[in-house]
VMD Tcl script that builds the backbone (N, CA, C; Angstrom):
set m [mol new atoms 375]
animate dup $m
set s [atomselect $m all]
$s set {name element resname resid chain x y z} {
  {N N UNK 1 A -82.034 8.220 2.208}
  {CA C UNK 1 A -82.078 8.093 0.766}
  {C C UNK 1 A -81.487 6.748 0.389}
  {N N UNK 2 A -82.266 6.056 -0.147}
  {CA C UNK 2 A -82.040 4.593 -0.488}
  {C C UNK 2 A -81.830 4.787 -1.858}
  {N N UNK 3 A -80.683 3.920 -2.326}
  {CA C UNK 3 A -80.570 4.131 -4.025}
  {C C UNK 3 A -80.879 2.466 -4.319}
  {N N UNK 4 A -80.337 2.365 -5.803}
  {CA C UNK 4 A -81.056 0.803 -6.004}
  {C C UNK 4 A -79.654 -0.292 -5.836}
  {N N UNK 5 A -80.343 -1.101 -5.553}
  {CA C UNK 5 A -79.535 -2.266 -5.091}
  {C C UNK 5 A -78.326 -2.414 -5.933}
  {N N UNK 6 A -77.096 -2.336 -5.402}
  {CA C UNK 6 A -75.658 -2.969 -5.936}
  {C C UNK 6 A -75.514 -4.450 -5.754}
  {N N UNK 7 A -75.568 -4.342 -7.026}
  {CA C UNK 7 A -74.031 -6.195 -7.265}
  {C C UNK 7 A -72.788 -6.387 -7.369}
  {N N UNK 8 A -72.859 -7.374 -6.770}
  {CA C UNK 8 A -71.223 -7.685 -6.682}
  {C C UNK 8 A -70.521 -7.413 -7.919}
  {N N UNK 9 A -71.011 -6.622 -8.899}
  {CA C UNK 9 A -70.146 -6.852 -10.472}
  {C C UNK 9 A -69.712 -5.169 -10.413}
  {N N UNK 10 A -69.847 -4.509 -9.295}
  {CA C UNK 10 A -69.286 -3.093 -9.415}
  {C C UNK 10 A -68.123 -3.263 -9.663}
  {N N UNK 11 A -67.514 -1.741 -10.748}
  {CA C UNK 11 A -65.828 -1.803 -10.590}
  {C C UNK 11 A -65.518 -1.165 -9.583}
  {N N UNK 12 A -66.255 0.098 -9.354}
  {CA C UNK 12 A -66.160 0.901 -8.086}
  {C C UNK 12 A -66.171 0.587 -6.877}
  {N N UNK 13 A -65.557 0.505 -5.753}
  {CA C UNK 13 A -65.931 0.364 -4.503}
  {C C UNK 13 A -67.129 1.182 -3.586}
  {N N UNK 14 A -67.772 0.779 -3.147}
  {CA C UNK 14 A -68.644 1.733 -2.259}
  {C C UNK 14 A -67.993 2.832 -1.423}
  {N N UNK 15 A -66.838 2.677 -0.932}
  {CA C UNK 15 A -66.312 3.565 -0.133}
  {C C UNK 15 A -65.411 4.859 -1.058}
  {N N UNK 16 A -65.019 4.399 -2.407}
  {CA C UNK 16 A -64.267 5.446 -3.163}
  {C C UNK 16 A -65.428 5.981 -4.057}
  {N N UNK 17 A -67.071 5.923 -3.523}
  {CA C UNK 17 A -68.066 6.263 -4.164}
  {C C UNK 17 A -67.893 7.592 -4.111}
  {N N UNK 18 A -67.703 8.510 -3.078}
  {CA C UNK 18 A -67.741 9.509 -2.545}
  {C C UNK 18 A -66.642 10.729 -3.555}
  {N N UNK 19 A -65.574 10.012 -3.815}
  {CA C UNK 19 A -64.718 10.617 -4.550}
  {C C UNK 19 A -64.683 10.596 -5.960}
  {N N UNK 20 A -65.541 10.374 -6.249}
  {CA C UNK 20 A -66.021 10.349 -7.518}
  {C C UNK 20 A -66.528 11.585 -7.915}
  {N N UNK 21 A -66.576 12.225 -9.451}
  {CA C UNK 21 A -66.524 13.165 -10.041}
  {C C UNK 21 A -68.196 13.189 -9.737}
  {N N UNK 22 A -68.633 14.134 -9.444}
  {CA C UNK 22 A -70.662 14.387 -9.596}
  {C C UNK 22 A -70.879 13.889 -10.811}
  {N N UNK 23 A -70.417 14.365 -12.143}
  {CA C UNK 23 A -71.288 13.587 -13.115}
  {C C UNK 23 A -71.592 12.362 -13.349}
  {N N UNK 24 A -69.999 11.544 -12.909}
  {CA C UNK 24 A -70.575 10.138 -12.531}
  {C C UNK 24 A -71.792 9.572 -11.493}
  {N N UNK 25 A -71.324 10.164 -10.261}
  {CA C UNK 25 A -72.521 9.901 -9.622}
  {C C UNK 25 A -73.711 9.860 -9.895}
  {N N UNK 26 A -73.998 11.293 -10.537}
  {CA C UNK 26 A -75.444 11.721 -10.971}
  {C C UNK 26 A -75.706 10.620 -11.776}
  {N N UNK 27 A -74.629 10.582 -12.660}
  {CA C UNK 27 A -75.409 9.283 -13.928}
  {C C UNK 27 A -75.297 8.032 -13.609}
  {N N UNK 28 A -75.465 7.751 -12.042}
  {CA C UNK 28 A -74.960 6.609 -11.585}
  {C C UNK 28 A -74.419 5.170 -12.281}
  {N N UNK 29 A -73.402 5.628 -13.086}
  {CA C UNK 29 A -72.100 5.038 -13.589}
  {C C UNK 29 A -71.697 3.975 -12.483}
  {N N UNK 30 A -71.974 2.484 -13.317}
  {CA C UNK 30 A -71.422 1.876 -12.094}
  {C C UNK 30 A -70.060 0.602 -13.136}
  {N N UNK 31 A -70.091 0.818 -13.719}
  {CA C UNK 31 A -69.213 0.072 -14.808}
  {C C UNK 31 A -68.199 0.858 -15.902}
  {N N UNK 32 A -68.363 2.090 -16.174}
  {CA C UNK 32 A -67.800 2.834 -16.928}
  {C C UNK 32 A -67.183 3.859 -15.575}
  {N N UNK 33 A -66.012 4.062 -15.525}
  {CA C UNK 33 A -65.311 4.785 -14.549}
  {C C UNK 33 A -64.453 6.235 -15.378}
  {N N UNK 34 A -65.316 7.276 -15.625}
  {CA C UNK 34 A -64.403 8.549 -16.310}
  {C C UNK 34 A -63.678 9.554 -15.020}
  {N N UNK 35 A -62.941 9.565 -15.212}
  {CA C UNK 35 A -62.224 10.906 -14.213}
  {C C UNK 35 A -62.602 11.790 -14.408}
  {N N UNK 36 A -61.862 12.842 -13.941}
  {CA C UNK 36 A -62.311 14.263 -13.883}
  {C C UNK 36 A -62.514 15.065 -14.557}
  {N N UNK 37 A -61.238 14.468 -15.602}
  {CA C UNK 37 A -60.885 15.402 -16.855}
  {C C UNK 37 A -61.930 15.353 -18.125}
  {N N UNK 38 A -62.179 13.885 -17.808}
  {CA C UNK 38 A -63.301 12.990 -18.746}
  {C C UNK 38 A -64.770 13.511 -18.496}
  {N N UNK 39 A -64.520 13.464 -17.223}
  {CA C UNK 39 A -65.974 14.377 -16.645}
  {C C UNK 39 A -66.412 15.887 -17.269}
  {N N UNK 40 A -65.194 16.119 -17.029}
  {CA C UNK 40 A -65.154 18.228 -17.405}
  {C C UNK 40 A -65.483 18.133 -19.093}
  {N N UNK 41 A -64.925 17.287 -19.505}
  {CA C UNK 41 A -64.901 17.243 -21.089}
  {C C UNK 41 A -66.555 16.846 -21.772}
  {N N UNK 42 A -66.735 15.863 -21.300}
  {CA C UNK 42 A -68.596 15.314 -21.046}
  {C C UNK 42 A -69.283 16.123 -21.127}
  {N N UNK 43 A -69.262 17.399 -19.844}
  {CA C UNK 43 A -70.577 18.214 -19.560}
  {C C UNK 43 A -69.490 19.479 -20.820}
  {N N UNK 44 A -69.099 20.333 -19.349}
  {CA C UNK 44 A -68.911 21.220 -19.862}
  {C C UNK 44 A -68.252 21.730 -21.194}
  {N N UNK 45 A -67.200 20.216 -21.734}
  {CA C UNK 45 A -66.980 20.432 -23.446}
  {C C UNK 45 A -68.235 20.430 -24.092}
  {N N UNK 46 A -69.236 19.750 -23.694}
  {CA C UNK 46 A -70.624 19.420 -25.221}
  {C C UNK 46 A -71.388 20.417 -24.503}
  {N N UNK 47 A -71.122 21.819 -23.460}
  {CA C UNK 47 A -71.754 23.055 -23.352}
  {C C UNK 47 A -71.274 23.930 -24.323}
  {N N UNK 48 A -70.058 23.523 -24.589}
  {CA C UNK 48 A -69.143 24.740 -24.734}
  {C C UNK 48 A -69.030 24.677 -26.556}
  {N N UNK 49 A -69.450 23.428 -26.910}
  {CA C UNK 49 A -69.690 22.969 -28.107}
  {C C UNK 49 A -70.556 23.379 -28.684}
  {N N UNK 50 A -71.792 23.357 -27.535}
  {CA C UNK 50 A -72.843 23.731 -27.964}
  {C C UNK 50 A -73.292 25.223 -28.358}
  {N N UNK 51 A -72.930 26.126 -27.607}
  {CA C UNK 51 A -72.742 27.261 -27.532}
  {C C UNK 51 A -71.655 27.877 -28.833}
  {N N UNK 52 A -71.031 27.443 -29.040}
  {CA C UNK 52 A -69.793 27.687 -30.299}
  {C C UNK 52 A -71.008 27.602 -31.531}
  {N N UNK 53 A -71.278 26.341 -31.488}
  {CA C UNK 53 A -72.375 26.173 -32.969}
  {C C UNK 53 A -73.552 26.727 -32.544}
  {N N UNK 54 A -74.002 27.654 -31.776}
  {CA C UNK 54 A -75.104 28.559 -31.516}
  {C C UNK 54 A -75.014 29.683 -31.708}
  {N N UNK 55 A -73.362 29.982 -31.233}
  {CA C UNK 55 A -73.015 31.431 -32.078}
  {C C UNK 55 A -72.872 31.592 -33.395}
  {N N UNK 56 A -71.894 29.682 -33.796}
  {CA C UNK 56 A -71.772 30.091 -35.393}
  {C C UNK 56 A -73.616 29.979 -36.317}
  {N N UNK 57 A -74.263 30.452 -35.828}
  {CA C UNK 57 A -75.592 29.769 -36.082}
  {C C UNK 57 A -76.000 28.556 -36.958}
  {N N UNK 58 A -75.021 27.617 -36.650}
  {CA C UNK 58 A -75.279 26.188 -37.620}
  {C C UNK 58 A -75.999 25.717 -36.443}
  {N N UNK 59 A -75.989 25.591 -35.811}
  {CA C UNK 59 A -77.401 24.846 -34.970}
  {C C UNK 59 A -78.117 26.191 -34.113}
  {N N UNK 60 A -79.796 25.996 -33.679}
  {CA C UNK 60 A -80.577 26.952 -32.921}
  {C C UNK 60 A -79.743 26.753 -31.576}
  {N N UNK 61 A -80.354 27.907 -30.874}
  {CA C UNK 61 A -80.230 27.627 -29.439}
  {C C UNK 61 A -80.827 26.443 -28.546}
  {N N UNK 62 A -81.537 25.676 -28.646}
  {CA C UNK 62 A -82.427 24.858 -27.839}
  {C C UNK 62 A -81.326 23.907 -28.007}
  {N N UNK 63 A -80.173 24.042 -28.874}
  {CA C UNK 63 A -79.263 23.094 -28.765}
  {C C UNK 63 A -78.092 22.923 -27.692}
  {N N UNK 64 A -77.823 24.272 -26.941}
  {CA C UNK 64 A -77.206 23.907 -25.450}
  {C C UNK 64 A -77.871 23.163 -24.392}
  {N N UNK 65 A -79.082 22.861 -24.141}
  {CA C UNK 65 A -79.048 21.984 -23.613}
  {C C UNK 65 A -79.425 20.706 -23.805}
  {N N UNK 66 A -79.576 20.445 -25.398}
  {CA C UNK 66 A -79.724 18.969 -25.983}
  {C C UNK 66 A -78.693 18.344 -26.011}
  {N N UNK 67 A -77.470 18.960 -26.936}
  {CA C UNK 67 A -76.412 18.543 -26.553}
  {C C UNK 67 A -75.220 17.697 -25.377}
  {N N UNK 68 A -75.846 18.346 -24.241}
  {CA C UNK 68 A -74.955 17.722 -23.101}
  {C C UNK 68 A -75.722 16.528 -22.423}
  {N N UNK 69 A -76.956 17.051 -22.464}
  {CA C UNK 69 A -77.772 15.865 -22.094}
  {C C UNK 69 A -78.040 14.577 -23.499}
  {N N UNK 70 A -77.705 14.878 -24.962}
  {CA C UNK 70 A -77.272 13.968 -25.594}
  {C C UNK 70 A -76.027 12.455 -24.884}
  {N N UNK 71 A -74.976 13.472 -24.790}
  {CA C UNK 71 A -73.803 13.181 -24.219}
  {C C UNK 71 A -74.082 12.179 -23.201}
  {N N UNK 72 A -74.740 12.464 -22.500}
  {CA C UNK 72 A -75.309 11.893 -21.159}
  {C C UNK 72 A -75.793 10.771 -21.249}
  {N N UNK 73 A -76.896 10.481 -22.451}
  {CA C UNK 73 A -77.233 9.448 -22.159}
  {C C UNK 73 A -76.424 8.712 -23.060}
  {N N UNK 74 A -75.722 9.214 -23.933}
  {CA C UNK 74 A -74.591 8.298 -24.234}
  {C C UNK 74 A -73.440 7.623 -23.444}
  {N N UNK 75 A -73.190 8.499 -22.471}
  {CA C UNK 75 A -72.354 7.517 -21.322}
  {C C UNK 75 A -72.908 6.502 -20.765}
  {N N UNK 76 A -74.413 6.963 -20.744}
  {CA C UNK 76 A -75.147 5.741 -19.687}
  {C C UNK 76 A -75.438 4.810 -20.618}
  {N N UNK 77 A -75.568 5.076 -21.542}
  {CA C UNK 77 A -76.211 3.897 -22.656}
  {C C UNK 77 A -74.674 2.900 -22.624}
  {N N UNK 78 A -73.294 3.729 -22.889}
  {CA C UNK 78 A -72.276 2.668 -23.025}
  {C C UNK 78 A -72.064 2.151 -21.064}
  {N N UNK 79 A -72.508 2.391 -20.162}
  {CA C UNK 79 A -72.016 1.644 -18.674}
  {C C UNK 79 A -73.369 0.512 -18.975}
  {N N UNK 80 A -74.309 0.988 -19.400}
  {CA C UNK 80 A -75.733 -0.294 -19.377}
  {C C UNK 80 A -74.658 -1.192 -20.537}
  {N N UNK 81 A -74.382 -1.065 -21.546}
  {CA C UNK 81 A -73.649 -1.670 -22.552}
  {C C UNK 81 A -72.544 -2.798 -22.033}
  {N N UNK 82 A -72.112 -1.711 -21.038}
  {CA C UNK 82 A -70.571 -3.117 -20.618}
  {C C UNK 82 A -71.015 -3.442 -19.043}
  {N N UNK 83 A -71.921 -3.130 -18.718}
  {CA C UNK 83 A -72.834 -4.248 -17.499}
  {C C UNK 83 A -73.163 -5.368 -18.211}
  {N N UNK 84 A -74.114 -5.660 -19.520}
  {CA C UNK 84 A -75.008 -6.757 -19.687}
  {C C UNK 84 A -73.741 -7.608 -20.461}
  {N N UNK 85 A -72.596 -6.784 -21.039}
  {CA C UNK 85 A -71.134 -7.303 -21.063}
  {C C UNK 85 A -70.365 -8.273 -20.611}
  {N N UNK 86 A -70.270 -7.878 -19.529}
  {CA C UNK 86 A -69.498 -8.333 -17.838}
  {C C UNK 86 A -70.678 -9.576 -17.360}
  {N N UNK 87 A -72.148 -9.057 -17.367}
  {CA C UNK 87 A -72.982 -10.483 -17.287}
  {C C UNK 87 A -72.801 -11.512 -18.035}
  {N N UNK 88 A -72.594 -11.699 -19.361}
  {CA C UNK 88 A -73.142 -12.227 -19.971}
  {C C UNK 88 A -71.723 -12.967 -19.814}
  {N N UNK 89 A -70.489 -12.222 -20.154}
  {CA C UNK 89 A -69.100 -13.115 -19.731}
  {C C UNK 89 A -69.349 -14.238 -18.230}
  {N N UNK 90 A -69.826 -14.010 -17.540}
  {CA C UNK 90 A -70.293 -14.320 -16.312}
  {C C UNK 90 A -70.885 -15.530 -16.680}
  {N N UNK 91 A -71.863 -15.590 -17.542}
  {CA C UNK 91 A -72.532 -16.770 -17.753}
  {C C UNK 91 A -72.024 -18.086 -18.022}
  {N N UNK 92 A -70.639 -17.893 -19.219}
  {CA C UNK 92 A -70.105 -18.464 -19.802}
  {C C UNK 92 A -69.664 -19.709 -18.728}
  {N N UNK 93 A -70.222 -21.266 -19.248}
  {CA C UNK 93 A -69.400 -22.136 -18.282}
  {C C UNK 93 A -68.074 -22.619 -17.577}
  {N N UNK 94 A -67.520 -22.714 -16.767}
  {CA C UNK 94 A -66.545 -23.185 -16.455}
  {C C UNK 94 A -65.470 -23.623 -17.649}
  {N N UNK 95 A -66.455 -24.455 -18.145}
  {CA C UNK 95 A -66.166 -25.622 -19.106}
  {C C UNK 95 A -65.525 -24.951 -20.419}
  {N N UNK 96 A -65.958 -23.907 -20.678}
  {CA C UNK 96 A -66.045 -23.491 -21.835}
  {C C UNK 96 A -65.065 -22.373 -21.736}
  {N N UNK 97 A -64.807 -21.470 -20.775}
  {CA C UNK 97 A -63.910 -20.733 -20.217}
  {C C UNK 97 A -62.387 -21.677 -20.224}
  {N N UNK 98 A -62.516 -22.530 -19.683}
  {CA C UNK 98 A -61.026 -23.726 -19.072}
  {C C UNK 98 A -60.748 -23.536 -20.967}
  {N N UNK 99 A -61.694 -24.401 -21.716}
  {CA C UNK 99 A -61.693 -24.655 -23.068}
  {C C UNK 99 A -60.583 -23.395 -23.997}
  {N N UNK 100 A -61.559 -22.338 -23.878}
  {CA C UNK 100 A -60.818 -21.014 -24.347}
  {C C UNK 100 A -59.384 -20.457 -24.020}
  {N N UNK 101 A -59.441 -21.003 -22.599}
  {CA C UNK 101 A -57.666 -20.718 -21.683}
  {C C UNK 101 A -57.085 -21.394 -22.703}
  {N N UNK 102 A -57.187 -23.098 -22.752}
  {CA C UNK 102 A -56.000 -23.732 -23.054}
  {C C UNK 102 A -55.714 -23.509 -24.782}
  {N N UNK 103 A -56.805 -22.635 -25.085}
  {CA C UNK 103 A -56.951 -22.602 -26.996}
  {C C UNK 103 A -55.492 -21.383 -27.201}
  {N N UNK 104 A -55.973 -20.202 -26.286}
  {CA C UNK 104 A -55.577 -19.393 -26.146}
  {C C UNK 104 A -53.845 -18.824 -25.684}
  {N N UNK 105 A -53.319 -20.208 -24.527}
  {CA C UNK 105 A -52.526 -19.843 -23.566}
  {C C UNK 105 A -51.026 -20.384 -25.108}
  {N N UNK 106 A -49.806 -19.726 -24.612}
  {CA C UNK 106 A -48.823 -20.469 -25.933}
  {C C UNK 106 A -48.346 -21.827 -24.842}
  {N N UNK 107 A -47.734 -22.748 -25.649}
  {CA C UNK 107 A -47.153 -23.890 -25.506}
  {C C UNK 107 A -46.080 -23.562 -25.198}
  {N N UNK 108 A -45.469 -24.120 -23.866}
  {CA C UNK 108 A -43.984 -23.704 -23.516}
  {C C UNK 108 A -42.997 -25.683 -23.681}
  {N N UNK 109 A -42.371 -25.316 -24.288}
  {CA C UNK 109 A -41.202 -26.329 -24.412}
  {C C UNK 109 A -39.729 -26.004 -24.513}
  {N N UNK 110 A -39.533 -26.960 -24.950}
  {CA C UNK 110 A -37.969 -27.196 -24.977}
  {C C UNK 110 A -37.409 -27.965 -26.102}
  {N N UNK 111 A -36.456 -27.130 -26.260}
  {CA C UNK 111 A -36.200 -28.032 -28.006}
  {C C UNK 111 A -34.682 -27.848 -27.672}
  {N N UNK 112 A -34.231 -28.814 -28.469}
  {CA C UNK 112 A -33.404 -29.641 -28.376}
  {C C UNK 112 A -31.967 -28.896 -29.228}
  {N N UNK 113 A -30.738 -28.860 -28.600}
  {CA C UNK 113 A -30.030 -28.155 -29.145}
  {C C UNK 113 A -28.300 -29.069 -29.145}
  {N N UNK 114 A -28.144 -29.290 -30.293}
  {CA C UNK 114 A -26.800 -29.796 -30.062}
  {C C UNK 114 A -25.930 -29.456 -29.255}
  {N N UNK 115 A -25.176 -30.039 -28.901}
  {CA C UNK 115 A -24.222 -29.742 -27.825}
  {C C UNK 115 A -22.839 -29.993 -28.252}
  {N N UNK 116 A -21.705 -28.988 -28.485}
  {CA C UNK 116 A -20.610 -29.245 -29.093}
  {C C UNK 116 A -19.908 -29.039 -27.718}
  {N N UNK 117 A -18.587 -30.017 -27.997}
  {CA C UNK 117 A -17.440 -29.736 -26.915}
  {C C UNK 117 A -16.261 -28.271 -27.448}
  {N N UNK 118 A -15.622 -27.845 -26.359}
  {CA C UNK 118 A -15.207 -26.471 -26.737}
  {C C UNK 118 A -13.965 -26.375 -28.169}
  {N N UNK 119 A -13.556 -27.580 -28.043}
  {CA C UNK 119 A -12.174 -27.611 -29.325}
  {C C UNK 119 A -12.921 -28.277 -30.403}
  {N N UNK 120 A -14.109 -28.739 -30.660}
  {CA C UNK 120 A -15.044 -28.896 -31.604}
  {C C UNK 120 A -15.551 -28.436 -32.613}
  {N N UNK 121 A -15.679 -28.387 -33.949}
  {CA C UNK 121 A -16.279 -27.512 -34.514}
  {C C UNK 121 A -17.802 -27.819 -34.786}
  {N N UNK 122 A -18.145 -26.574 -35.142}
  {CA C UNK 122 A -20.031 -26.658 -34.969}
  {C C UNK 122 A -20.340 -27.664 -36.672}
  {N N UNK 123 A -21.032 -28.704 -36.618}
  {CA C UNK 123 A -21.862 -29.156 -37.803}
  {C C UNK 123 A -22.545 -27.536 -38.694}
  {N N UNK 124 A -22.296 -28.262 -40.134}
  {CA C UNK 124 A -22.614 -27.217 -40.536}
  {C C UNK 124 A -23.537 -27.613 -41.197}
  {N N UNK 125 A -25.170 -27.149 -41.991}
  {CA C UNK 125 A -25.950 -27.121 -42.271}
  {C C UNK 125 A -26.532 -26.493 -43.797}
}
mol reanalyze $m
mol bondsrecalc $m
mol representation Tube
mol addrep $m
């Protein structure tokens, strides 16, 4: 089973692929990283959601399984989202990156402080 080609822009490692929650896998999530809890909450909260507003009859039934698979492609829609993200930062030149550092970084100095001797009194202001 061949899957589709990885780039170097994974957050995931190939080897901690394995330990990954199934829903990630399944939705082969390669930029958005949810845990377990995040996982459980994904499927089985927007089942369990779904089912609540099926009993309260504000939505039909055909809505347990729209719902989670809603959900779904909303995760995948936001990992496609912060892939073309992460590319597009990628693009940005050298030049223009260096540019942004030095706009960005604070100015470190040194300022200048009188210096009194100890039986001295301080100037006053």
């Amino acid at each position: 089973m061949t899957g589709p080609t990885r780039t170097p822009w994974r957050t995931v490692p190939t080897e901690e692929e394995s330990y990954r929650p199934l829903y990630a896998r399944l939705l082969g999530l390669r930029f958005v990283n949810p845990g377990g809890v995040l996982c459980f909450l994904f499927f089985e909260g927007a089942v369990a959601l779904a089912v609540l507003l099926a009993l309260a009859e504000l939505v039909s039934w055909w809505a347990v399984p729209v719902l989670p698979l809603a959900v779904a492609i909303m995760v995948k829609l936001n990992d496609v989202v912060a892939e073309r993200v992460i590319h597009s930062a990628a693009l940005v030149p050298e030049q223009e990156r260096d540019r942004f550092r030095r706009q960005v970084e604070p100015v470190v100095g040194r300022a200048r402080v009188p210096q009194t001797l100890p039986g001295e009194a301080r100037p006053r202001r």
